[in-house]
C-alpha positions in Angstrom: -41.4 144.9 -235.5 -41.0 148.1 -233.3 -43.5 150.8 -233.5 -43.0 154.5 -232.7 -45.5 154.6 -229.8 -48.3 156.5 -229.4 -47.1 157.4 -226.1 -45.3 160.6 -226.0 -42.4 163.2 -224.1 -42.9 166.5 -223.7 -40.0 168.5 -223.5 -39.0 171.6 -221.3 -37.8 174.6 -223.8 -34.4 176.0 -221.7 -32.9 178.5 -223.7 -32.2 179.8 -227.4 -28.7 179.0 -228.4 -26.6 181.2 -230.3 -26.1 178.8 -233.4 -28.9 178.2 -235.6 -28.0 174.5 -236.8 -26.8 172.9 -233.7 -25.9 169.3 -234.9 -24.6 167.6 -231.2 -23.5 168.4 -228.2 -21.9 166.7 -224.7 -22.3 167.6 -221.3 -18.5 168.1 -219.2 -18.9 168.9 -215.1 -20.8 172.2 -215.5 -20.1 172.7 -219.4 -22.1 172.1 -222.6 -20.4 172.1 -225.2 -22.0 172.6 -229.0 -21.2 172.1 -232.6 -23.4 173.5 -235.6 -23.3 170.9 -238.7 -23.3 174.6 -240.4 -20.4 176.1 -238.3 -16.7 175.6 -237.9 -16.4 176.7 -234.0 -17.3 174.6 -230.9 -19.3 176.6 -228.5 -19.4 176.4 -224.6 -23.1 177.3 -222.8 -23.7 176.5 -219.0 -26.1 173.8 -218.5 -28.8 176.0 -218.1 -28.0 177.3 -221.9 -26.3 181.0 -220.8 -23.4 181.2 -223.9 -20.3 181.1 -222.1 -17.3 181.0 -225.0 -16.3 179.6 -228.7 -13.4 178.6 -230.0 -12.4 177.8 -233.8 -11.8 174.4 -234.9 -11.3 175.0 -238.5 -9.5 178.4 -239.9 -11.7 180.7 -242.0 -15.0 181.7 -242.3 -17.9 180.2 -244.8 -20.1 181.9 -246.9 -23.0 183.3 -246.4 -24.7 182.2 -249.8 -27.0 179.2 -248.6 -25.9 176.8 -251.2 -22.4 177.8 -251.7 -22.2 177.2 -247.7 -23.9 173.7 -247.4 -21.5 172.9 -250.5 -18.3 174.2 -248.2 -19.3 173.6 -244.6 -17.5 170.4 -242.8 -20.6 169.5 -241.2 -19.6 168.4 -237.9 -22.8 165.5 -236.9 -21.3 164.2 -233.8 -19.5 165.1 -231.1 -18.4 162.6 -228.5 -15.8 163.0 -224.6 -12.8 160.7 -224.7 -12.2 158.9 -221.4 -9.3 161.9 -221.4 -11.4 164.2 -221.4 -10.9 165.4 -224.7 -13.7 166.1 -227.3 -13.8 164.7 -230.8 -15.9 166.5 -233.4 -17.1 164.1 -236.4 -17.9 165.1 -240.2 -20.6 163.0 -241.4 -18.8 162.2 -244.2 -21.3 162.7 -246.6 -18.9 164.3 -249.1 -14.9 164.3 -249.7 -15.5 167.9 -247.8 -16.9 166.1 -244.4 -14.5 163.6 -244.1 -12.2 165.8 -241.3 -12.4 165.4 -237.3 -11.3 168.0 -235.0 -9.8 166.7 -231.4 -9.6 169.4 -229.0 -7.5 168.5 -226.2 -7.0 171.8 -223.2 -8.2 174.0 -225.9 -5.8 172.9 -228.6 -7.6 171.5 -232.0 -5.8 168.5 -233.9 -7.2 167.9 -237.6 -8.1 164.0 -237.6 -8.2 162.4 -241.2 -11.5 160.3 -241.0 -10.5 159.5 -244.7 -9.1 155.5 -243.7 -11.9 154.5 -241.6 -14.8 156.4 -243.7 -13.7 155.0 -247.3 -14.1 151.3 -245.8 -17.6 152.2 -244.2 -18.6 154.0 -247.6 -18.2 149.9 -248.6 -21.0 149.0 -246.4 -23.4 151.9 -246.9 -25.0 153.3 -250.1 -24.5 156.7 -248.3 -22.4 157.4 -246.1 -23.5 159.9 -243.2 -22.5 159.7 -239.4 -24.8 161.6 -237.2 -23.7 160.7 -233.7 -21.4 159.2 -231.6 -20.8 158.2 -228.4 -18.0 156.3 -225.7 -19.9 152.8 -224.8 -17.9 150.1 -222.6 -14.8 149.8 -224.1 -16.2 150.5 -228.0 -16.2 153.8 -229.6 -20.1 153.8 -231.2 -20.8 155.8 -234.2 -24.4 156.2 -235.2 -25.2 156.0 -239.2 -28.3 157.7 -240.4 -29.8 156.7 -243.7 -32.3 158.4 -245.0 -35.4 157.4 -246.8 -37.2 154.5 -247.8 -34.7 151.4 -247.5 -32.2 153.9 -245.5 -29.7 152.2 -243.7 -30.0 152.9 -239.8 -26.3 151.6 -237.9 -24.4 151.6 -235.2 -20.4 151.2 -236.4 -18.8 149.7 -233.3 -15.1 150.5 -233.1 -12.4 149.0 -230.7 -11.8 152.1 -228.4 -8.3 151.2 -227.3 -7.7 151.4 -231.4 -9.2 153.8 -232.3 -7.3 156.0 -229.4 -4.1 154.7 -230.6 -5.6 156.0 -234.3 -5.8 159.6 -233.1 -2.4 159.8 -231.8 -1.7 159.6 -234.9 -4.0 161.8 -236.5 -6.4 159.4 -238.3 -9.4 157.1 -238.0 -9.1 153.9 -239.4 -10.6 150.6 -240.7 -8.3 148.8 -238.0 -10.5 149.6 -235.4 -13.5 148.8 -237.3 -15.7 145.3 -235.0 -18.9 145.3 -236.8 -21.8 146.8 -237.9 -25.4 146.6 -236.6 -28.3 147.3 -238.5 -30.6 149.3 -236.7 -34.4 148.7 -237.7 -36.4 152.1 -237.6 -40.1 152.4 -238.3 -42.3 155.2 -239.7 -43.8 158.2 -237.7 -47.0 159.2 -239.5 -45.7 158.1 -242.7 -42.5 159.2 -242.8 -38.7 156.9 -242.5 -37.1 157.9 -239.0 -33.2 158.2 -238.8 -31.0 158.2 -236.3 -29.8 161.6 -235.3 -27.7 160.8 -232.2 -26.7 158.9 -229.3 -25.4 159.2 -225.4 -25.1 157.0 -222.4 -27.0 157.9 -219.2 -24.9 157.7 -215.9 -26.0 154.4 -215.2 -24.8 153.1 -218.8 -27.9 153.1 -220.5 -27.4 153.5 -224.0 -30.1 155.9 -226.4 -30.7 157.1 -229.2 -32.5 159.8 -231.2 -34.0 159.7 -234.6 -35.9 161.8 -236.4 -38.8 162.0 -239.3 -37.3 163.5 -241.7 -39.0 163.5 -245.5 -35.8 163.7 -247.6 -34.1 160.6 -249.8 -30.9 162.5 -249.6 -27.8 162.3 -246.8 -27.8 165.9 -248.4 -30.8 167.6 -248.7 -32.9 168.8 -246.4 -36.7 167.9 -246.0 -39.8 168.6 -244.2 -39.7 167.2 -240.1 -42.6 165.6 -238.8 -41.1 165.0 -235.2 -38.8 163.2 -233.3 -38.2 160.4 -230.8 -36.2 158.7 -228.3 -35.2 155.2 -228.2 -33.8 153.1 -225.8 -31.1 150.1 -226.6 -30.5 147.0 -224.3 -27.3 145.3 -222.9 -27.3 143.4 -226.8 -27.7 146.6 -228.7 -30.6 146.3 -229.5 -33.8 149.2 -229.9 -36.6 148.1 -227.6 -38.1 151.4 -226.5 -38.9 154.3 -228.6 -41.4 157.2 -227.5 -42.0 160.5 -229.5 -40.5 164.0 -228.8 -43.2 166.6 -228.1 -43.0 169.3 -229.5 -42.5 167.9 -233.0 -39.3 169.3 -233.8 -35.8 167.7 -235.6 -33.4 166.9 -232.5 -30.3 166.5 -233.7 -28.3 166.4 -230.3 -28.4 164.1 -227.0 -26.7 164.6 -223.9 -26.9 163.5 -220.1 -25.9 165.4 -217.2 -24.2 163.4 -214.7 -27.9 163.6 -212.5 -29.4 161.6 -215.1 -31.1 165.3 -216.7 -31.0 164.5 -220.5 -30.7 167.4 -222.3 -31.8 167.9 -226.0 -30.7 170.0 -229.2 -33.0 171.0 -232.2 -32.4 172.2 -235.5 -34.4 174.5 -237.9 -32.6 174.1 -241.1 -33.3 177.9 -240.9 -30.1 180.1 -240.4 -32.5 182.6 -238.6 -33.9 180.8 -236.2 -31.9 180.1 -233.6 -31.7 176.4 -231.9 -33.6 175.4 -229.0 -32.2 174.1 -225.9 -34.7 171.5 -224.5 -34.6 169.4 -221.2 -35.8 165.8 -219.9 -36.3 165.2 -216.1 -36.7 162.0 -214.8 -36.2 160.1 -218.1 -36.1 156.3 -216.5 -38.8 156.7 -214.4 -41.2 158.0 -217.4 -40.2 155.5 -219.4 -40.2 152.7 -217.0 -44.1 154.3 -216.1 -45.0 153.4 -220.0 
C-alpha cells in the first residue's frame, strides 16, 4: 500500500490573501485567480499574491452568523480553466444548496445546474463532496473527497467534449460521466487523508493534494494534522506522496506555466486570513527523493 512518506516539502509563505477560506484557485498568464468555499466572489491576486480585483458570482451577501453561513454558503471546492479560457467554479455538492456552478466567461457569470450530473454521482458515493478539479487530456477530472475512516477518495473522469457541450447549455450531466477511480489514501499520524485538489504541471503531470483532516463529516469541520502532495502516473494512479511542511490544510493547487506550483491554505477561521504558499523546483525535489 502507499505510505505518506517521511520525507517532507517545505513551503515558501508568499503573501496573506484577502479571503480567509480560500478553497481553490488557477493560475492564467500573470493572474491568480481565487474562490473561498465561504464566499460568493472570485478574486484576482498577481502571482506574487498583491489583491488585484473581485467580481461576484452569486447575487447577495451571506451572513455573518457562523452556522447560519456554513448552512447558506454555496461552497465553491474547485475551480478549474476551460481550454477557452473560461473558468468554471464547482459546489461540492455536499447539500441541495452546493449543487450550483458558476462559468465566467470575459467577466460574464453563467449559473451551471450541477444537479444532472451530481444526483448520479450521489449513486456512487455515500457522501457526495467535490473538492477539485482539473482539464486532463481530453477528460474533465473532478477530485471526490471522503472523509473519515472508509471515506471514499475518487477521481470522476468526464468526457471533456461532453461536458463542454453540457455547459452551453447550462448544466452538468451524467452523459458525460466515463468512470470512476478509487483513489487509495493512507493515514498521516493517525489520521484519514482526503483529497483536497488537483492540477496539471506544464509538462502534463497530474497531482494531487490531500489533507489530514479528523472529521467523519463532508460537513463539519475537524482538527488538521498536515497536508501532502501526491503525484499520479500516465494510468491514474497515486505513486508519490510527500508531506506539506508547515502542517497546515491546503485546500488549493495551481502551476504556473514555469513549472512554480503554487499553494492555498485554509484556517477554518474567518479571522485568519489564507496563506499564499510557493513550490520551486517541484520535479527535481521529488525526482531527488
Amino acid at each position: 500500500m502507499l505510505k505518506a512518506a517521511d520525507r517532507s516539502l517545505s513551503l515558501q509563505l508568499l503573501a496573506d490573501l484577502r479571503l480567509s477560506a480560500a478553497s481553490a484557485l488557477v493560475c492564467q498568464a500573470q493572474s491568480l485567480w481565487l474562490v473561498a468555499d465561504d464566499a460568493l466572489s472570485l478574486q484576482r491576486y498577481s502571482l506574487a499574491g498583491v489583491w488585484q480585483a473581485e467580481q461576484a458570482l452569486l447575487p447577495g451577501e451571506l451572513p455573518v452568523e457562523p452556522a447560519l453561513r456554513k448552512r447558506l454558503k454555496a461552497d465553491f471546492e474547485a475551480l478549474l480553466l476551460l481550454p477557452d479560457g473560461a473558468l468554471l467554479a464547482l459546489g461540492s455538492g455536499s447539500t441541495p444548496q452546493r449543487c450550483r456552478a458558476c462559468l465566467i466567461q470575459a467577466g460574464v457569470v453563467r449559473i451551471i445546474d450541477l444537479n444532472p450530473l451530481y444526483q448520479a454521482l450521489a449513486g456512487h458515493f455515500q457522501e457526495l463532496n467535490i473538492e477539485g478539479a482539473v482539464v486532463h487530456r481530453g477528460q474533465l477530472l473532478l477530485a471526490q473527497r471522503g472523509n473519515g475512516a472508509g471515506g471514499e477518495n475518487a477521481l470522476v473522469l468526464l468526457d471533456l467534449a461532453q461536458a463542454l457541450r453540457d455547459l452551453e447549455d447550462g448544466q452538468l450531466s451524467a452523459a458525460a460521466l466515463l468512470r470512476i477511480l478509487p483513489v487509495p489514501l493512507p493515514d498521516l499520524d493517525g489520521v484519514p487523508l482526503s483529497l483536497t485538489d488537483l492540477s496539471v504541471d506544464p509538462g502534463g503531470q497530474l497531482y494531487c493534494s490531500a489533507t489530514a483532516e479528523d472529521t467523519d463529516s463532508s460537513y463539519l469541520d475537524g482538527a488538521c494534522l498536515g497536508s501532502v502532495l501526491g503525484r499520479f502516473d500516465q494510468d491514474l494512479n497515486l505513486v508519490q506522496l510527500v508531506r506539506l511542511l508547515p502542517p497546515v490544510k491546503i485546500e488549493g493547487l495551481a502551476f504556473q506555466a514555469d513549472g512554480r506550483l503554487l499553494l492555498v491554505a485554509d484556517a477554518d477561521d474567518p479571522n485568519i486570513p489564507s496563506p499564499l504558499f510557493a513550490l520551486d523546483g517541484l520535479a527535481e525535489q521529488l525526482a531527488a527523493g
